[in-house]
Backbone and ligand atoms as CSV (ligand in chain L), in Angstrom:
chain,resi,resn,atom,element,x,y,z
A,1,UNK,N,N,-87.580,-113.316,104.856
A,1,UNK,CA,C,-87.829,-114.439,105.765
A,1,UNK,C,C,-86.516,-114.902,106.399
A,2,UNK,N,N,-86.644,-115.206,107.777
A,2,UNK,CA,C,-85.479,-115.642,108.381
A,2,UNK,C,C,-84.950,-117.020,108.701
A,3,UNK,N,N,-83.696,-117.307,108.377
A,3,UNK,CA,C,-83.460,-118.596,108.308
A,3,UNK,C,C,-83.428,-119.476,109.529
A,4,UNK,N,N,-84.365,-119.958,110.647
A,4,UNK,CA,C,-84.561,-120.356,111.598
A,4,UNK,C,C,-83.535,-121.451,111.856
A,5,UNK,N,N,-83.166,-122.205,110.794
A,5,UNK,CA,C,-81.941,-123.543,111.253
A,5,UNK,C,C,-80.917,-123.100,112.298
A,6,UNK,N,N,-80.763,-123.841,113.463
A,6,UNK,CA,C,-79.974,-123.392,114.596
A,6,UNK,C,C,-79.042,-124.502,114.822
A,7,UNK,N,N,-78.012,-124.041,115.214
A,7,UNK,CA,C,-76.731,-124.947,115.713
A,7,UNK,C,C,-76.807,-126.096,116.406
A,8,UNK,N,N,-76.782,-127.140,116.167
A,8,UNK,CA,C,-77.301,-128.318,117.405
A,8,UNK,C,C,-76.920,-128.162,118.588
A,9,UNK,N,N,-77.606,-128.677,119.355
A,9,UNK,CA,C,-77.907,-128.768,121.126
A,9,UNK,C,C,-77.117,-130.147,121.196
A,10,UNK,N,N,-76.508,-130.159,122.808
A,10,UNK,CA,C,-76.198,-131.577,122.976
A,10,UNK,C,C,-76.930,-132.665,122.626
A,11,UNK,N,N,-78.612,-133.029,122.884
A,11,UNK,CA,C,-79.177,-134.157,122.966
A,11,UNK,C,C,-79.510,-133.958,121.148
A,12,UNK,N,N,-79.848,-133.094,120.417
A,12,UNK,CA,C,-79.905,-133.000,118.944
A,12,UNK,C,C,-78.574,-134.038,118.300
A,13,UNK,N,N,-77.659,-133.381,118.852
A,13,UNK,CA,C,-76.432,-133.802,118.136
A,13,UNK,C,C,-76.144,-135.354,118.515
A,14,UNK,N,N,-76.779,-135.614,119.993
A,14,UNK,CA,C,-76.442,-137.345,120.624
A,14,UNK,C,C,-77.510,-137.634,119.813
A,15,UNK,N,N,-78.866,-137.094,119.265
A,15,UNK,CA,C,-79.650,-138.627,118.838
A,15,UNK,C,C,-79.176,-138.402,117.295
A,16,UNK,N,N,-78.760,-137.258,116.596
A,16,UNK,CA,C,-78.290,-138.026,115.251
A,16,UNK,C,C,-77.118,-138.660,115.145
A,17,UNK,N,N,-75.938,-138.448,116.362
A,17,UNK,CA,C,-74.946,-139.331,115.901
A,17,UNK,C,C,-75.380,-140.908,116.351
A,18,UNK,N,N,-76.164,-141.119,117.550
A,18,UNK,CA,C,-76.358,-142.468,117.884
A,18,UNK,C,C,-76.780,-142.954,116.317
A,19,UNK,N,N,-77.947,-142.347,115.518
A,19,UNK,CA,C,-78.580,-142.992,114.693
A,19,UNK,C,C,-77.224,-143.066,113.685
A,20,UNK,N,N,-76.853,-142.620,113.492
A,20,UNK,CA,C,-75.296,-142.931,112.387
A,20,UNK,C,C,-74.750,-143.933,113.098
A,21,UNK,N,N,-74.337,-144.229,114.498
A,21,UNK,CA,C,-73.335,-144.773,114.503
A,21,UNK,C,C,-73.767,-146.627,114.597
A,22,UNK,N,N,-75.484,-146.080,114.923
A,22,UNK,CA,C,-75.758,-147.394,115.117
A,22,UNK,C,C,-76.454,-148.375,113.673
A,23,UNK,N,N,-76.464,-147.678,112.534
A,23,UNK,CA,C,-76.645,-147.660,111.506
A,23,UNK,C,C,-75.716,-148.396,110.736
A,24,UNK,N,N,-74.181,-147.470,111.058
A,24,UNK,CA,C,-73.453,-147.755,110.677
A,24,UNK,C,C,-72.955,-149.445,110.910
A,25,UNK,N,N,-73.108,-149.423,112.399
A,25,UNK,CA,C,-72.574,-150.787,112.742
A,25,UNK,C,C,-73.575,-152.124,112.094
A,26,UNK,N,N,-75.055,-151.744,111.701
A,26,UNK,CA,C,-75.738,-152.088,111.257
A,26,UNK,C,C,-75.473,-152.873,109.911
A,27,UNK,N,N,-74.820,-151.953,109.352
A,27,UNK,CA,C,-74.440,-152.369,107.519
A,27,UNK,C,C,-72.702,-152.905,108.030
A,28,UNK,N,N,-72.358,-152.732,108.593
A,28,UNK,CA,C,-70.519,-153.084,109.100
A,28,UNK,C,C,-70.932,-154.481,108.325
A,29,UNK,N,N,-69.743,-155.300,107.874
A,29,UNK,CA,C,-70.063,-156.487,107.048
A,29,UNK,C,C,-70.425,-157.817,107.954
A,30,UNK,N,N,-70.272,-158.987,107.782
A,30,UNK,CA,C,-70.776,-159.797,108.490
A,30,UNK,C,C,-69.584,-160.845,108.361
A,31,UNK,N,N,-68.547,-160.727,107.293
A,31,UNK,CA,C,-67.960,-160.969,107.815
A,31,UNK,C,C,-66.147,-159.891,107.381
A,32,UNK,N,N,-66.450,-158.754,107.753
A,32,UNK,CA,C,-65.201,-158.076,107.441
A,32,UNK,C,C,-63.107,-158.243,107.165
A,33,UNK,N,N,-62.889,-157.390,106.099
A,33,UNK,CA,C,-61.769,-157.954,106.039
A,33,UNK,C,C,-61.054,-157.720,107.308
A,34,UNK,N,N,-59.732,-157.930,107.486
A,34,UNK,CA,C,-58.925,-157.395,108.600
A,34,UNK,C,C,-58.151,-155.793,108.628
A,35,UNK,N,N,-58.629,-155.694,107.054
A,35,UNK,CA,C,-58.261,-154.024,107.302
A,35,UNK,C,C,-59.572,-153.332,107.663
A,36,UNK,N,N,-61.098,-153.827,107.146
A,36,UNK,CA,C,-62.452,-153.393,107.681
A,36,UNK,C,C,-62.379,-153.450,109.270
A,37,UNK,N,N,-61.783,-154.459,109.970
A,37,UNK,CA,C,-62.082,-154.454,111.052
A,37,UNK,C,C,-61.293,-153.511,111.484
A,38,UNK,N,N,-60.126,-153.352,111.568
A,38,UNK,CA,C,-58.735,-152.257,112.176
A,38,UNK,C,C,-59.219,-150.908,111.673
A,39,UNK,N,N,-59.843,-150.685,110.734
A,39,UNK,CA,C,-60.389,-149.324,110.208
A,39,UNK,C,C,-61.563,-149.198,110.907
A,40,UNK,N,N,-62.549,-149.875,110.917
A,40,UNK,CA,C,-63.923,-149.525,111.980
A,40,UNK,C,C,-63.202,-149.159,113.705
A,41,UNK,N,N,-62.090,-149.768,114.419
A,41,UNK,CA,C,-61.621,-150.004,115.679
A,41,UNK,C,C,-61.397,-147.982,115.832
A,42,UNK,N,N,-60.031,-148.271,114.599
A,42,UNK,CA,C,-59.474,-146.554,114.780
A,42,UNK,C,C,-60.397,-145.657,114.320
A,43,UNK,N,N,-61.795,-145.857,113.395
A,43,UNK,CA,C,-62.625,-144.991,113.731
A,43,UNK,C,C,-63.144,-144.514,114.880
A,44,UNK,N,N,-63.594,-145.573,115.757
A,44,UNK,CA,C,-64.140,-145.343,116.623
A,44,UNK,C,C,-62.986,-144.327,118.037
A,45,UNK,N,N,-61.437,-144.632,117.735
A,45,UNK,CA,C,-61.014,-143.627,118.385
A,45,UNK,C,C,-60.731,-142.663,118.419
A,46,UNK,N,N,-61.198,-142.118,116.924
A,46,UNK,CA,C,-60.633,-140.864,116.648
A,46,UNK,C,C,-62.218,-140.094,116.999
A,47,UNK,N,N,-62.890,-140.820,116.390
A,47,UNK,CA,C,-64.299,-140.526,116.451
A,47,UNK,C,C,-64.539,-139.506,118.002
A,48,UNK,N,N,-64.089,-140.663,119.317
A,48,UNK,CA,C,-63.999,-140.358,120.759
A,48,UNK,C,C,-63.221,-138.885,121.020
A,49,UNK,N,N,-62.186,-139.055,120.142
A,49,UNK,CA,C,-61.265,-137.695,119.854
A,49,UNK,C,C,-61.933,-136.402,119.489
A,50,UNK,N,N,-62.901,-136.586,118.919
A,50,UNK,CA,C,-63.109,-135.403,117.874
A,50,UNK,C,C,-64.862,-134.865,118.311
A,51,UNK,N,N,-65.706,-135.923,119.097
A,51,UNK,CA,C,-66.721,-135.386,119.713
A,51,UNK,C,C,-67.295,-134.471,120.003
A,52,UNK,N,N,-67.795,-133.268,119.166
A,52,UNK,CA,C,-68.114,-132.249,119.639
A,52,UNK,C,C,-68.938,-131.817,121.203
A,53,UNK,N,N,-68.192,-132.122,122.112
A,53,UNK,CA,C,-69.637,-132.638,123.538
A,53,UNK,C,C,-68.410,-132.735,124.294
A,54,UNK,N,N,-67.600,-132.045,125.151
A,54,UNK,CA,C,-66.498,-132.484,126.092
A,54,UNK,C,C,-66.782,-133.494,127.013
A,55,UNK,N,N,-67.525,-133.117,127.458
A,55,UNK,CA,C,-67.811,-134.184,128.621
A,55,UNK,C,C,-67.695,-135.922,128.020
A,56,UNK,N,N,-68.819,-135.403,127.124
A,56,UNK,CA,C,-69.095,-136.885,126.277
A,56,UNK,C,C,-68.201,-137.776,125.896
A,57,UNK,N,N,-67.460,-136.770,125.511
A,57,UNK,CA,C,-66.098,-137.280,124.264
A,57,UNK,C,C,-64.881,-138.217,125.153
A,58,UNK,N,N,-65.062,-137.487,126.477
A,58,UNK,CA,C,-64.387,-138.039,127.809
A,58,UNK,C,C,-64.726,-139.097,128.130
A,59,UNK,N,N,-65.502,-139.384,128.757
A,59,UNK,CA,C,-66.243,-140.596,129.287
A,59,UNK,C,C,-66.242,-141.753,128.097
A,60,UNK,N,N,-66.915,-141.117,126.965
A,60,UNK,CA,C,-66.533,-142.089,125.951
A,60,UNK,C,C,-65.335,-142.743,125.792
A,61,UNK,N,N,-64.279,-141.969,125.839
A,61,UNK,CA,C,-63.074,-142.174,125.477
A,61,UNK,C,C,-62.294,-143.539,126.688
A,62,UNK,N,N,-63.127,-143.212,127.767
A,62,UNK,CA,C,-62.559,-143.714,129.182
A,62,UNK,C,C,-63.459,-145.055,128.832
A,63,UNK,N,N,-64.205,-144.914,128.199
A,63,UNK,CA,C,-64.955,-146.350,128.049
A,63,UNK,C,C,-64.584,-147.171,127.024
A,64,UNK,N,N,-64.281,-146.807,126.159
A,64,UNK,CA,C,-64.102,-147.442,124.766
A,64,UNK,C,C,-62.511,-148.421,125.525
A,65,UNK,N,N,-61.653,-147.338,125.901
A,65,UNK,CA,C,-60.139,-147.787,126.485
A,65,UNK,C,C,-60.884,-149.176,127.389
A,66,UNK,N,N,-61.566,-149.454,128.367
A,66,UNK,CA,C,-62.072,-150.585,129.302
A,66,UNK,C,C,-62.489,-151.486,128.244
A,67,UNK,N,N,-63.573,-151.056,127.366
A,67,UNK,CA,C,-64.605,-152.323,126.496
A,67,UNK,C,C,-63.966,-151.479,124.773
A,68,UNK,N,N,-62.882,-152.272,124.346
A,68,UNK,CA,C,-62.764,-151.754,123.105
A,68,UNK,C,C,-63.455,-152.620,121.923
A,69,UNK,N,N,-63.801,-151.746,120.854
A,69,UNK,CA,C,-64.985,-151.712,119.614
A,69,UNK,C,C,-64.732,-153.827,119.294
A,70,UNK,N,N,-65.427,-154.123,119.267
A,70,UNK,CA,C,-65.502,-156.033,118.613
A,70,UNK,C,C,-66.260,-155.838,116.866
A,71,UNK,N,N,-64.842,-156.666,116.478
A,71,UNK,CA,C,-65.276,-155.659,115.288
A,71,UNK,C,C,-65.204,-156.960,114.186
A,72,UNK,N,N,-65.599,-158.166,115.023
A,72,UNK,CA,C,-64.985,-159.200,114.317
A,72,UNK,C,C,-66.517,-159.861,112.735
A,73,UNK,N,N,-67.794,-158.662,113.307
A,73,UNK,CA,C,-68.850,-158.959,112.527
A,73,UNK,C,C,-69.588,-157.917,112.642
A,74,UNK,N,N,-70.636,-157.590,111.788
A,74,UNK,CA,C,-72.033,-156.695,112.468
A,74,UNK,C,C,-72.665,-156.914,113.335
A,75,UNK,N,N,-72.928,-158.184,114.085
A,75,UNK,CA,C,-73.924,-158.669,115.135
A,75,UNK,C,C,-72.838,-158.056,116.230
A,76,UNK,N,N,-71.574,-158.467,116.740
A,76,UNK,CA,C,-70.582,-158.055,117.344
A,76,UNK,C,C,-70.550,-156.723,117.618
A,77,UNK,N,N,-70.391,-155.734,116.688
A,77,UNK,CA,C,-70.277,-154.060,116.545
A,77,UNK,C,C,-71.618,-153.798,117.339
A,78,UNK,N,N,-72.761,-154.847,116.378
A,78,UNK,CA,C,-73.648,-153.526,116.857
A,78,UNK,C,C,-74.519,-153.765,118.024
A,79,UNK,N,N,-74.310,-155.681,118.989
A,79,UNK,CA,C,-74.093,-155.337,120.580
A,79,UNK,C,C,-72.783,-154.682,121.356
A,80,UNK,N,N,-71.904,-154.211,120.828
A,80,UNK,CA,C,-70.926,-153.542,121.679
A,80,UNK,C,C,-71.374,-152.036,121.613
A,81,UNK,N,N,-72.093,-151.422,120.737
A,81,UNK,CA,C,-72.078,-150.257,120.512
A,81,UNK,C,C,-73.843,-150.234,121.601
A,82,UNK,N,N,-74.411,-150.851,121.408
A,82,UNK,CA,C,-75.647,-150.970,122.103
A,82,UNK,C,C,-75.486,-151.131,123.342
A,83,UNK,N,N,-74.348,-151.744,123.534
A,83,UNK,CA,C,-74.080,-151.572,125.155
A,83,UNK,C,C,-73.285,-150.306,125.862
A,84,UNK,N,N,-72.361,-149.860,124.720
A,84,UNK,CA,C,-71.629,-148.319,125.242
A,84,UNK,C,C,-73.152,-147.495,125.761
A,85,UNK,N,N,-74.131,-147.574,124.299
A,85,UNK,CA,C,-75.111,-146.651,124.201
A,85,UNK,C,C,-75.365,-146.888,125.524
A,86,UNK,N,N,-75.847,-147.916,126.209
A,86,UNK,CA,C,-76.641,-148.010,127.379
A,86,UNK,C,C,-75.624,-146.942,128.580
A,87,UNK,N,N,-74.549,-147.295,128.275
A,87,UNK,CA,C,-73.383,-147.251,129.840
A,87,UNK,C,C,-73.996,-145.448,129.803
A,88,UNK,N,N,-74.093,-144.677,128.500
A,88,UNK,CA,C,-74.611,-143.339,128.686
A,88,UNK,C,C,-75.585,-143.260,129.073
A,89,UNK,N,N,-77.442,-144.238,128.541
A,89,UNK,CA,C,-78.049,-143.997,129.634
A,89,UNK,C,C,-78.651,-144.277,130.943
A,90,UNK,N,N,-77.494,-145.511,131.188
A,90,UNK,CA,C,-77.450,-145.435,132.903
A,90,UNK,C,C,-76.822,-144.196,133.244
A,91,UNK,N,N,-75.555,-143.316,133.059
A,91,UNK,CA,C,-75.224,-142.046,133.154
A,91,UNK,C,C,-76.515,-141.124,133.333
A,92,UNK,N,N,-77.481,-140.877,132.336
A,92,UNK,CA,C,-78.352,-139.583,132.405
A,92,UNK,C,C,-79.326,-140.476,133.016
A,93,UNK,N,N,-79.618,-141.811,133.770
A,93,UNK,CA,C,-81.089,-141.698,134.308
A,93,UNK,C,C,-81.750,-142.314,132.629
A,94,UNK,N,N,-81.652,-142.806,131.580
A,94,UNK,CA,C,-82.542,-143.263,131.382
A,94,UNK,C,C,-82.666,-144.332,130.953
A,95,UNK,N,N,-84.059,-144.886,130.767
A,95,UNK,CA,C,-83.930,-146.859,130.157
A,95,UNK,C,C,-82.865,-147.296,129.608
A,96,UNK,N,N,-82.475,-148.390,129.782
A,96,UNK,CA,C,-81.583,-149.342,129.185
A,96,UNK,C,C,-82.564,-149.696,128.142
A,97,UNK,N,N,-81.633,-149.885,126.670
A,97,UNK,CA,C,-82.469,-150.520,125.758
A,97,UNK,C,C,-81.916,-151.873,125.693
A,98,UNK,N,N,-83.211,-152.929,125.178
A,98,UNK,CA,C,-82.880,-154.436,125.101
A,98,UNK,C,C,-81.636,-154.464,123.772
A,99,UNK,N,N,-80.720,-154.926,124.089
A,99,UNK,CA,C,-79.844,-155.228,122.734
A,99,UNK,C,C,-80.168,-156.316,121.815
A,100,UNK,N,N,-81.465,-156.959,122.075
A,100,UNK,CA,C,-81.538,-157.925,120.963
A,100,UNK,C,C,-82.309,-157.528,120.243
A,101,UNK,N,N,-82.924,-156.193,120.406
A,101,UNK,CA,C,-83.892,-155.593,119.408
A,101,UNK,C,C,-82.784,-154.617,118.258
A,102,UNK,N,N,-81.187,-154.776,118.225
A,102,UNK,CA,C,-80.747,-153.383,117.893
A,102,UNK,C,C,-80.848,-153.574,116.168
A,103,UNK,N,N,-80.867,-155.145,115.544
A,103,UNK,CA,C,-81.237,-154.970,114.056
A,103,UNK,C,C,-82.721,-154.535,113.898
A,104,UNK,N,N,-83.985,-155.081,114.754
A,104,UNK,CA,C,-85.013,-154.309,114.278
A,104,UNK,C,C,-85.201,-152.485,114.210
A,105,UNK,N,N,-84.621,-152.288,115.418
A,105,UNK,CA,C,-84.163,-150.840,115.471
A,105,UNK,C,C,-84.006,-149.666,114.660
A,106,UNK,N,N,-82.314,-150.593,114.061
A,106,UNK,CA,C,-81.706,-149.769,112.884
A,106,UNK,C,C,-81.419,-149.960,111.685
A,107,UNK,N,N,-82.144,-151.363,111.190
A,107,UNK,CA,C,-81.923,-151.931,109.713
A,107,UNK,C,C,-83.169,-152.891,109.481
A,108,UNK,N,N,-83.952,-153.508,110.110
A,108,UNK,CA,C,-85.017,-154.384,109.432
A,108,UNK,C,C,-86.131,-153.669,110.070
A,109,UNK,N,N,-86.509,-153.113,110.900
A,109,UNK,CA,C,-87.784,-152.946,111.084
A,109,UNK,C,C,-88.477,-153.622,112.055
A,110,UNK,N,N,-89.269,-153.298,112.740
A,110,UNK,CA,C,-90.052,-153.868,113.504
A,110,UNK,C,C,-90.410,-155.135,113.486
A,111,UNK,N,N,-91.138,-155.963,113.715
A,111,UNK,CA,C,-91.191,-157.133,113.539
A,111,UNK,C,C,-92.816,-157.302,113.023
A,112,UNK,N,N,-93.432,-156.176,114.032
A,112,UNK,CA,C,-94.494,-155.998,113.767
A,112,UNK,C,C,-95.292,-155.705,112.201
A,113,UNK,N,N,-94.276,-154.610,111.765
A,113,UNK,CA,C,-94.065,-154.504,110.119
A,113,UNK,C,C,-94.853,-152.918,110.389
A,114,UNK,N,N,-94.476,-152.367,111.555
A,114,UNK,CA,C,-94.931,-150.875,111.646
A,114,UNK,C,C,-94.013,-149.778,110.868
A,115,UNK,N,N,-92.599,-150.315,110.600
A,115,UNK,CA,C,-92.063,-149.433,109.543
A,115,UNK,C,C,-91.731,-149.506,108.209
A,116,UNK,N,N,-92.809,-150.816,108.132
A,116,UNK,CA,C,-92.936,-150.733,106.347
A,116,UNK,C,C,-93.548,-149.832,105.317
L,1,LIG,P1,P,-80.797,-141.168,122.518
L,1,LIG,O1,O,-80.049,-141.672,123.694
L,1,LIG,O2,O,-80.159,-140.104,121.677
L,1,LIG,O3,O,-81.163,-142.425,121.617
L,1,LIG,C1,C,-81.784,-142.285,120.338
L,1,LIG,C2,C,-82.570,-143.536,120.061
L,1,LIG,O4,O,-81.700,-144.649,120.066
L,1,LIG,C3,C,-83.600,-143.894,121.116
L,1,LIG,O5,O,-84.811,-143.238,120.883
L,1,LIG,C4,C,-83.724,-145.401,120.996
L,1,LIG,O6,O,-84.657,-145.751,119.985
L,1,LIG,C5,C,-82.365,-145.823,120.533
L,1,LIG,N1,N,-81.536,-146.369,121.606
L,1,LIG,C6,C,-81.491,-146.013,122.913
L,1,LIG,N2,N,-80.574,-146.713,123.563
L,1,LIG,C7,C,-80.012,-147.545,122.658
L,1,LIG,C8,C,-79.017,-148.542,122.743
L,1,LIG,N3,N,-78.400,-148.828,123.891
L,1,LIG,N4,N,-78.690,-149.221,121.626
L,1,LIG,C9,C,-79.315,-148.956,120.450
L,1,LIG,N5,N,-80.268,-148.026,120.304
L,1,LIG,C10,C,-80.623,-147.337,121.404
L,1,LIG,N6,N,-75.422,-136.566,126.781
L,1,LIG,C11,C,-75.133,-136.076,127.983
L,1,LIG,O7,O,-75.921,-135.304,128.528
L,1,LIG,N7,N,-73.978,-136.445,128.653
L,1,LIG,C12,C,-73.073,-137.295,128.092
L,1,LIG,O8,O,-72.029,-137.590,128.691
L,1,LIG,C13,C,-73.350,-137.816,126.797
L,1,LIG,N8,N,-72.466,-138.634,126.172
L,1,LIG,C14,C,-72.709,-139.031,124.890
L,1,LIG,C15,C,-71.767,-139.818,124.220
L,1,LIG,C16,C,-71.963,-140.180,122.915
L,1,LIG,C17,C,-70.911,-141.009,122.217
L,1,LIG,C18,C,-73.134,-139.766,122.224
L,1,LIG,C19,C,-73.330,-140.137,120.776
L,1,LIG,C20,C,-74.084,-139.003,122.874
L,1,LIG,C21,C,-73.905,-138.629,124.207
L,1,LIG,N9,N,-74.855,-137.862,124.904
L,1,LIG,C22,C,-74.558,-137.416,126.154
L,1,LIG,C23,C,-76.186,-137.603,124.314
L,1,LIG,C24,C,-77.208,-138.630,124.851
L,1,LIG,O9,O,-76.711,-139.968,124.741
L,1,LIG,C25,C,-78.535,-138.586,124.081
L,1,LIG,O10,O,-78.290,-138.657,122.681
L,1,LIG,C26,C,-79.387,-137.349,124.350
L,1,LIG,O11,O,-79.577,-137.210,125.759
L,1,LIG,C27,C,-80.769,-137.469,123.671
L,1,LIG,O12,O,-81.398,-138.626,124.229
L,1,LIG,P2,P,-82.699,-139.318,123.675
L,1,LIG,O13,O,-83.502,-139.698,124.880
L,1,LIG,O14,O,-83.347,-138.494,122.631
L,1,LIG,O15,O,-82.230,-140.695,122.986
């Protein structure tokens, strides 16, 4: 039998890192030390650095430099990161997502209680 698992595709590889990164910013503390915050910042530039996606990694990089990471809480991180997300899909053409939905999203759940 042959092992079908294949190398990720660009949009494979953008929706599992979005879900990490927006996850991540998710659990980021609420109220972080000052080395949590300076360590989440230079993640995020090396992160831009190391992008497997050239194009991506570019633009990212050109964006982060204009709107750099707010890293002063989780609510902070994870509308700044919800808004990079968007600046990509105004780039490809698609919906803007609402940023006040980004904790039901990626850490509580619906409101509705559809992912309980
Ligand atoms: P995705 O955009 O992958 O989103 C996954 C899920 O996240 C959505 O289903 C939605 O539930 C949620 N979501 C959507 N928007 C937001 C938001 N603003 N905040 C929080 N949650 C949200 N692709 C390119 O073709 N060109 C690029 O230049 C490019 N740059 C990228 C840069 C980065 C840093 C990353 C991580 C990915 C990039 N991609 C790029 C990939 C692209 O963003 C998408 O991941 C890919 O096109 C698949 O899109 P999708 O429609 O499945 O949803």
């Amino acid at each position: 039998s042959t092992n079908h698992e294949c190398p990720l595709d660009k949009d494979d590889l953008g929706r599992s890192t979005w879900g990490f990164l927006h996850t991540m910013a998710a659990y980021f503390p609420d109220k972080p030390t000052i080395e949590q915050a300076q360590n989440m910042c230079d993640f995020f530039q090396i992160f831009a650095e190391h992008y497997p996606c050239e194009p991506c990694a570019k633009d990212f990089a050109e964006d982060i430099t204009k709107n750099p990471p707010k890293t002063k809480s989780s609510q902070a991180l994870s509308q700044w990161l919800c808004e990079r997300h968007n600046t990509v899909n105004i780039k490809l053409g698609k919906p803007e997502f609402d940023c006040s939905k980004v904790f039901e999203r990626w850490r509580d759940g619906w409101a509705d209680g559809s992912c309980d």
